[in-house]
C-alpha positions in Angstrom: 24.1 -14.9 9.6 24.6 -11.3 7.7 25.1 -8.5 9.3 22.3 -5.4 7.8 21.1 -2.4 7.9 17.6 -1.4 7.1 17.1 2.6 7.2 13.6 3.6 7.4 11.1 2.3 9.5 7.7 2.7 7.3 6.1 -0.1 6.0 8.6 -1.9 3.8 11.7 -0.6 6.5 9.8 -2.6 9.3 8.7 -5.4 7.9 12.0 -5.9 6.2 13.8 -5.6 9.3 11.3 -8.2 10.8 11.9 -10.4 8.4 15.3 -10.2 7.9 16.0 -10.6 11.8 13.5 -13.4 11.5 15.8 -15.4 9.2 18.4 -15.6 11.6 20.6 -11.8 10.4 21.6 -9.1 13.1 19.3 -6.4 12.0 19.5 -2.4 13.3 16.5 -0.6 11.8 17.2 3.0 11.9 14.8 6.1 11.5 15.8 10.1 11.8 12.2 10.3 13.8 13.7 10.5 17.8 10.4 9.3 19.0 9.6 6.7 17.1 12.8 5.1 17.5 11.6 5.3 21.7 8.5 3.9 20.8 10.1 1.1 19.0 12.6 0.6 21.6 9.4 0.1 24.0 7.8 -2.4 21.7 5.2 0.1 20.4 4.9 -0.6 16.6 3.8 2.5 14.8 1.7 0.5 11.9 -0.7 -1.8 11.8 0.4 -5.3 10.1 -0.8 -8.8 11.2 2.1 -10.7 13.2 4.6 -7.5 12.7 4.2 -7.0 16.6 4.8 -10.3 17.6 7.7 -11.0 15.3 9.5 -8.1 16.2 9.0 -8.8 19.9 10.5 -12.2 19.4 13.5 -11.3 17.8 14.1 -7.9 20.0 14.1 -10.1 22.5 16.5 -12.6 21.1 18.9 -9.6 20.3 18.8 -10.1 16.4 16.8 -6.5 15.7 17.8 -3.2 17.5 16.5 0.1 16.9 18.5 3.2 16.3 18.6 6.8 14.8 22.2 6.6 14.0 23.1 5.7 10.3 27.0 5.8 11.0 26.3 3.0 13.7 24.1 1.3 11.4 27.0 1.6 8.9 29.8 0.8 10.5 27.9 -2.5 11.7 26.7 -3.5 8.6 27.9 -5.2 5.3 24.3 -5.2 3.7 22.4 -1.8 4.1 19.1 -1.5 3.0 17.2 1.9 2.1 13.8 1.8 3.0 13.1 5.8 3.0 9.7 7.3 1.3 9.4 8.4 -1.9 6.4 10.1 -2.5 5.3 11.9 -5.3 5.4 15.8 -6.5 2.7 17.3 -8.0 4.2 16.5 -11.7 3.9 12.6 -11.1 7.6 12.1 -10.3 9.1 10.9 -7.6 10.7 12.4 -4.7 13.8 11.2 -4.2 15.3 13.6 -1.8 15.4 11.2 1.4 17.0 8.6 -0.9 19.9 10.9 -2.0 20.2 12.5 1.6 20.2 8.5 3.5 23.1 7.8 0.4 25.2 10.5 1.3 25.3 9.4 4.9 25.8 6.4 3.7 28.7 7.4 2.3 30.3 9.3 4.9 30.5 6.6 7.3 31.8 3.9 5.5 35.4 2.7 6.0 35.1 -0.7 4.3 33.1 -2.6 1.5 29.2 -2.4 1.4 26.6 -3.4 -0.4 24.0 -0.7 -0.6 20.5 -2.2 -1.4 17.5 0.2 -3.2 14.7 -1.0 -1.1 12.3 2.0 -2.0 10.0 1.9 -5.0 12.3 4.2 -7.4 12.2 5.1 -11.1 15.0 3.7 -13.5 18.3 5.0 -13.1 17.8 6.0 -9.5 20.5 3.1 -8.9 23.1 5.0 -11.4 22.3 8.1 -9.2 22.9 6.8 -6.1 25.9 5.4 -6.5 27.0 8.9 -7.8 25.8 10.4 -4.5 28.5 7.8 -2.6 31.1 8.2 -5.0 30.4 12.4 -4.2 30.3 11.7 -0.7 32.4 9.3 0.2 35.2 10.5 2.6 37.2 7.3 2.5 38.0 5.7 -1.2 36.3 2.0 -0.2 35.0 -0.1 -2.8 30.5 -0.9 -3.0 28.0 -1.6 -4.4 24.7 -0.9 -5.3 21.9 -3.4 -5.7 18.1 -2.8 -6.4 15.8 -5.3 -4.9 12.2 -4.4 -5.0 9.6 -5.2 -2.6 6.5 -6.5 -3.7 4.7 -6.6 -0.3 1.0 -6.4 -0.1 -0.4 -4.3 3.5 -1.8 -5.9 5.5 -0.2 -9.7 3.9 3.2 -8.3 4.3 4.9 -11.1 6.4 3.9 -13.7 4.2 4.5 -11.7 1.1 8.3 -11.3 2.8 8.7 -14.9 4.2 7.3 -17.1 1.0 7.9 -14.6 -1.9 6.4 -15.4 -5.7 10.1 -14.4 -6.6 13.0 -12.2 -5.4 14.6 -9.9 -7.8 18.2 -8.4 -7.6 19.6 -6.1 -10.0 23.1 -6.2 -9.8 26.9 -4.7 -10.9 28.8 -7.2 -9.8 29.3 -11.0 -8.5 30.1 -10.0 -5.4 27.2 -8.3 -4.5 24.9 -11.0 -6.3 26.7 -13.8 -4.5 25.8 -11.7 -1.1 22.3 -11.2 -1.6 21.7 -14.7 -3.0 23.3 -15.9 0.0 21.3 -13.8 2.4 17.5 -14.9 0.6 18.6 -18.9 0.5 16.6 -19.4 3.3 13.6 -18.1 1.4 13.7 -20.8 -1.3 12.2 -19.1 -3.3 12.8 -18.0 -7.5 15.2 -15.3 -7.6 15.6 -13.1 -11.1 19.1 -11.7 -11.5 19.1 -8.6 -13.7 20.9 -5.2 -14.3 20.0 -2.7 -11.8 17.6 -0.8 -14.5 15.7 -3.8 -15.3 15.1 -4.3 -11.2 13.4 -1.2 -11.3 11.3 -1.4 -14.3 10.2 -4.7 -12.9 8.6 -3.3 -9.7 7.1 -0.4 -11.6 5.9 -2.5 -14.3 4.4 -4.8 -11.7 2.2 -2.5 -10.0 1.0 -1.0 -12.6 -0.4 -4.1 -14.3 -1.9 -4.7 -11.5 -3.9 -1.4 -11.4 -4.6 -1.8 -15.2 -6.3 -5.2 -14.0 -8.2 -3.3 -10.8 -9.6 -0.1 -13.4 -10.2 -3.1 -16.4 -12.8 -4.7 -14.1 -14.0 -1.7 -13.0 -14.8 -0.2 -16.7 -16.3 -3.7 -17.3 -18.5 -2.7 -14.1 -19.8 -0.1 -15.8 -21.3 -2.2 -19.0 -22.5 -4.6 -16.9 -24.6 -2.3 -15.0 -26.2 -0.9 -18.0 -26.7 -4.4 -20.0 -28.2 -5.8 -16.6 -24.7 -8.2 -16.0 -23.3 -9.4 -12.5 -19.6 -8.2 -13.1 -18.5 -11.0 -9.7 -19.3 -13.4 -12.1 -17.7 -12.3 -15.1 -14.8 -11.9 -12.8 -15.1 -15.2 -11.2 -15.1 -16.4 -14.7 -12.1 -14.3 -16.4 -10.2 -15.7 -13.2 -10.5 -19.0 -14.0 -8.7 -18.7 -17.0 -5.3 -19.4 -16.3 -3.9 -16.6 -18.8 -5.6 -13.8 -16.6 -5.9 -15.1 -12.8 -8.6 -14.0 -10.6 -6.5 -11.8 -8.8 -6.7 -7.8 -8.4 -10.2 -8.4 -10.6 -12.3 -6.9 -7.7 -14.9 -4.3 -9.2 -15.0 -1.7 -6.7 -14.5 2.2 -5.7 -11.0 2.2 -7.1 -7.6 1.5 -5.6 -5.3 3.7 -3.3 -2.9 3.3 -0.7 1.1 4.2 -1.3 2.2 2.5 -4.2 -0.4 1.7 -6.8 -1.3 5.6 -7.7 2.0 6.5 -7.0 3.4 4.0 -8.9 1.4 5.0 -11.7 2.4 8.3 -11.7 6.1 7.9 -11.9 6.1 5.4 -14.5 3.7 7.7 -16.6 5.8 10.5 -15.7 9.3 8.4 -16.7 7.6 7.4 -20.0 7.1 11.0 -20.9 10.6 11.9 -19.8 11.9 9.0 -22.1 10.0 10.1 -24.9 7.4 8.0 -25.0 3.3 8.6 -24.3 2.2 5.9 -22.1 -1.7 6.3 -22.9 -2.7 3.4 -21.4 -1.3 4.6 -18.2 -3.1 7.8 -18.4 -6.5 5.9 -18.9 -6.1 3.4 -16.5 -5.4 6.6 -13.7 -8.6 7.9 -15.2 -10.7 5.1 -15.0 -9.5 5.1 -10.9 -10.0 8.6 -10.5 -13.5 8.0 -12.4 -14.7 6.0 -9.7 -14.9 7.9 -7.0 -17.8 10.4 -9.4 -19.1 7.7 -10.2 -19.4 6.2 -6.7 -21.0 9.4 -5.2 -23.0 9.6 -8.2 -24.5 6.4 -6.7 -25.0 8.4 -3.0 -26.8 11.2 -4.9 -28.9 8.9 -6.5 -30.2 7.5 -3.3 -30.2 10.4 -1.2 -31.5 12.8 -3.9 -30.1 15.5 -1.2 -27.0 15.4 0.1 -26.8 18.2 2.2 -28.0 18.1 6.0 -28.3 14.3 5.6 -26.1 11.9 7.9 -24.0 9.4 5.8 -22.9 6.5 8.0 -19.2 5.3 6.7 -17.6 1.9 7.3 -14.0 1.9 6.5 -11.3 4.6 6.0 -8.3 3.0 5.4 -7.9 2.1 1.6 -8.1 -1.5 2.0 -8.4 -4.2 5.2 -6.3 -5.7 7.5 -4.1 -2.4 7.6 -4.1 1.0 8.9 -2.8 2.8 6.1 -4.9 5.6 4.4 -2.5 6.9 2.1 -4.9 7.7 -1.0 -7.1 6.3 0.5 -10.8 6.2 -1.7 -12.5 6.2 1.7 -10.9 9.5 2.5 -11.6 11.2 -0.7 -15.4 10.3 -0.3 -15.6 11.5 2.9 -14.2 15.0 1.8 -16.8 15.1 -1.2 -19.8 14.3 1.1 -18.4 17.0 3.8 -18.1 19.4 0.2 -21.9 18.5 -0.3 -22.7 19.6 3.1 -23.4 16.0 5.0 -23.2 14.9 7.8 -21.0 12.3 8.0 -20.2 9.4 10.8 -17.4 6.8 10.7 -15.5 3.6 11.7 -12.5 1.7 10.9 -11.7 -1.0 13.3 -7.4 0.2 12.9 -7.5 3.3 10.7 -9.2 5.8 13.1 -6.4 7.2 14.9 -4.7 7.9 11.4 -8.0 9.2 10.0 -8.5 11.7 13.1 -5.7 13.3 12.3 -6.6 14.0 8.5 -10.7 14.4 9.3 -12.3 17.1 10.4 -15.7 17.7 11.7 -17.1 14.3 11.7 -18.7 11.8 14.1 -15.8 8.9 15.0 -17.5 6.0 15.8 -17.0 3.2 18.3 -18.9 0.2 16.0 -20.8 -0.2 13.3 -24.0 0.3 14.4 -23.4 2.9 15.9 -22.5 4.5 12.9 -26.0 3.0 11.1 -27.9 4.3 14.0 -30.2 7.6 12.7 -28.0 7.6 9.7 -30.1 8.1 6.5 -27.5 5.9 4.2 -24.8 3.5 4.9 -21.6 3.3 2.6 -19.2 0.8 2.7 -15.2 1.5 1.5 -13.3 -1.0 2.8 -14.1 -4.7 2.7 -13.0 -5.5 6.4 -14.0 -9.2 7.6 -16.2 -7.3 10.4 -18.4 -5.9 8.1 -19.0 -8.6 6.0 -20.3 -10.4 9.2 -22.7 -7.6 10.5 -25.9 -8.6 11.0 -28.3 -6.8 8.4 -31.3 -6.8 10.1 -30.4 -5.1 13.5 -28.0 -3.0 10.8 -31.5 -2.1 8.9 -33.4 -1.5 12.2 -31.4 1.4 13.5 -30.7 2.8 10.2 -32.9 6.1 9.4 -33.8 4.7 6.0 -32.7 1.6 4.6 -29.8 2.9 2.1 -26.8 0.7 1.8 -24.5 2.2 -0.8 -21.6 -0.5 -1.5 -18.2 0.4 -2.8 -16.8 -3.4 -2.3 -19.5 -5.5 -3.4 -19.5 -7.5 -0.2 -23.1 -8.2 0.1 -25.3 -10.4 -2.3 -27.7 -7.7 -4.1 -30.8 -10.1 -3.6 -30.3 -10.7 -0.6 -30.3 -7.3 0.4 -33.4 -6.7 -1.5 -35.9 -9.5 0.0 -34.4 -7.8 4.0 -35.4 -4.5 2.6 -32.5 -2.4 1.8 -32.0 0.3 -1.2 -29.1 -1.6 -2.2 -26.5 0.2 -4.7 -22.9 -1.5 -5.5 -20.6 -1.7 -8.2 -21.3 -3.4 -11.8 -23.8 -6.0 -10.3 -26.7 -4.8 -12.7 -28.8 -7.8 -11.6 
C-alpha cells in the first residue's frame, strides 16, 4: 500500500484516484472547486463514466479514497502525488499550462520530506524539466524529489478498464528511486511497463493520440472516394482491419472526432513541431480533414432539406462520443450551432450529455426520447453512436417523423435497409 495524492478531479484525476484506491493505495483526491469536493464527499460524481460511481463508493466506504481541497494535506500525506489539472489549449495551438505550474508550486511549498511528483496531465515535451524548476523556485524547505511523467491513455467512457488492464504503462523517469516506486505501485496491474526519460514519456502520449486521429481523418478522406466511385467505406475498413499491420481500430468513417484530447492533442504537438523547427504537415492535414467534416456533413443536411431555414432538425446525440457525458469539441455541438446559424429549428437528446449541453445550447427543444425528438421533425441526424439509438425502432421512428430524412454521421444503420422502410438515407462514405 502507497500512500498518493491525485490533484484534480476531471476525468483522468477521478478515475485515477478510483483506480488507484481500487488497488489497495490510500488515495486523497483533491480539487480547488469547494463544491465539488461536497458533492464528492456526498457521493455525487460530477462525470459520467461506467462503474466510476460504484467504485468510488466502495472504496469511500472502505476508507482508501477521501476527498479534499487542501494540497498541503494532500502533501504532507503523500509520498506519490499525482497532477491531474487541465490543460487546455490557447488560441495558438499550445497548451495551457498555468494550473500545472500553479498545483507545482504548492506542491512545493508544503513539502518537508521526499516526493515523487507524477505529470499525469497530457503535457508537451519539457513540461517535466519545467516543473521541477517551479519546485526547486518554490520550495521553502531544501527536500530532495522527483519528477516522473506517466501518461494516461484512458478512453471516456472505457476508462476503468483502460486503468485497471492497461495495453502498457509508461514512466519517464530521473532516477531509480522514483522508477523503483512507481513500478512498485502498478505491479498489481501486470501489465508492460516502458521505462524512458521524462521527454520521451511525453512524446509518447502526444505521439499516440495523434496517430490515432491521423487513422480516424485517413478513413474519413477514404469516405469521401468511396462515395464518389459508388464504394461501402465499412467494408474497406472491415478489411484494412484485418490486416494485422493496421488494426481495425479508430477506422470508423464518421463526422470527425472531438472530445478533450484528440484536437487538442493535435494542436500542441503541431504547435511544439513549429516551435522546434520543424513543419509537421501531416498534422495540419489530418486537423483539416476533421475540421472538413463537419462542411461536409451539413453539406449532406442541405442536400436533403434544400432549405434549412424554418425547418425542425431532430438531433440524436451531443456528447462527442457514447457511453460519456463529455462534449468537449464535441462535432454534435458544432452542428447544432451551424443549423441554429442557418436558421433551423432544432430538437435534441442525449441520454447523459443534456445537462452539460443545456448549459452551452441555447434556444433549442431538449428532448426527453428519441421519438420525441423525430416527432414533426422534417430530418433526423444522428452524431453520436449511442447503443439506444442503434436499437430504435425505424418504423415507429419513420411514422412520426415529418418526412422521412435520416442524415447519419456514424454510419450505424445498414443504407439498404433504410431504403426498402422508406427513408432518405444519407451517411458517411457508404456510396452503395
Amino acid at each position: 500500500m502507497q500512500k498518493i495524492a491525485v490533484i484534480g478531479s476531471g476525468y483522468v484525476g477521478l478515475v485515477t484516484a478510483a483506480c488507484l484506491s481500487e488497488l489497495g493505495n490510500k488515495v486523497i483526491c483533491v480539487d480547488n472547486d469547494l463544491n465539488k469536493i461536497k458533492s464528492l464527499n456526498k457521493g455525487i460524481i460530477p462525470i459520467y463514466e461506467p462503474g466510476l460511481e460504484e467504485m468510488i463508493s466502495k472504496n469511500k466506504k472502505s476508507g482508501r479514497i477521501i476527498f479534499s481541497p487542501s494540497i498541503k494535506q494532500a502533501v504532507e500525506k503523500s509520498q506519490v502525488i499525482f497532477i491531474c489539472v487541465g490543460t487546455p489549449s490557447h488560441t495558438d495551438g499550445s497548451a495551457d499550462l498555468s494550473a500545472v505550474e500553479k498545483v507545482a508550486s504548492e506542491i512545493a511549498k508544503a513539502m518537508k520530506e521526499y516526493k515523487v511528483i507524477v505529470e499525469k496531465s497530457t503535457v508537451p515535451a519539457e513540461t517535466g524539466g519545467k516543473i521541477r524548476r517551479t519546485i526547486e523556485m518554490s520550495a521553502r524547505h531544501k527536500v530532495s524529489f522527483d519528477v516522473v511523467s506517466n501518461p494516461e491513455f484512458l478512453r471516456e467512457g472505457q476508462g476503468l478498464s483502460d486503468a485497471m488492464r492497461p495495453d502498457r504503462i509508461v514512466i519517464g523517469v530521473e532516477s531509480k528511486v522514483a522508477e523503483e516506486i512507481m513500478r512498485r505501485l502498478y505491479k498489481p496491474l501486470k501489465a508492460p511497463i516502458i521505462v524512458c526519460n521524462i521527454e520521451t514519456a511525453e512524446i509518447i502520449k502526444h505521439a499516440s493520440n495523434s496517430f490515432l486521429a491521423t487513422k480516424i481523418s485517413f478513413i474519413n478522406a477514404i469516405s469521401h472516394i468511396c462515395e464518389k466511385v459508388g464504394a461501402d467505406v465499412e467494408k474497406v475498413a472491415e478489411a484494412m482491419g484485418l490486416d494485422k499491420r493496421i488494426g481495425k481500430a479508430f477506422l470508423n468513417a464518421g463526422a470527425g472526432y472531438g472530445g478533450s484530447c484528440f484536437p487538442k492533442d493535435v494542436e500542441a504537438f503541431i504547435h511544439l513541431a513549429h516551435h522546434k523547427g520543424y513543419d509537421f504537415e501531416l498534422l495540419k492535414t489530418v486537423r483539416k480533414i476533421n475540421e472538413d467534416q463537419k462542411k461536409i456533413l451539413f453539406k449532406k443536411i442541405e442536400e436533403a432539406l434544400w432549405i434549412i431555414k424554418g425547418k425542425t432538425v431532430g438531433v440524436l446525440g451531443l456528447s462527442f462520443k457514447p457511453d460519456t457525458d463529455d462534449i468537449r469539441a464535441s462535432v454534435g455541438i458544432a452542428i447544432v450551432r451551424m443549423l441554429q446559424q442557418a436558421g433551423a429549428i432544432v430538437k435534441a437528446y442525449d441520454p447523459k450529455a443534456m445537462p452539460k449541453a443545456k448549459i452551452e445550447l441555447k434556444g433549442i427543444k431538449f428532448c426527453r426520447t428519441a421519438y420525441e425528438v423525430a416527432k414533426d421533425s422534417n430530418c433526423l441526424l444522428i452524431m453520436t453512436e449511442w447503443e439506444e439509438f442503434r436499437s430504435l425502432d425505424l418504423n415507429k421512428i419513420k411514422k412520426v417523423l415529418s418526412q422521412p430524412i435520416v442524415i447519419d454521421g456514424r454510419n450505424i444503420f445498414d443504407p439498404q435497409r433504410m431504403k426498402k422502410l422508406g427513408f432518405l438515407y444519407k451517411c458517411i462514405g457508404r456510396g452503395v
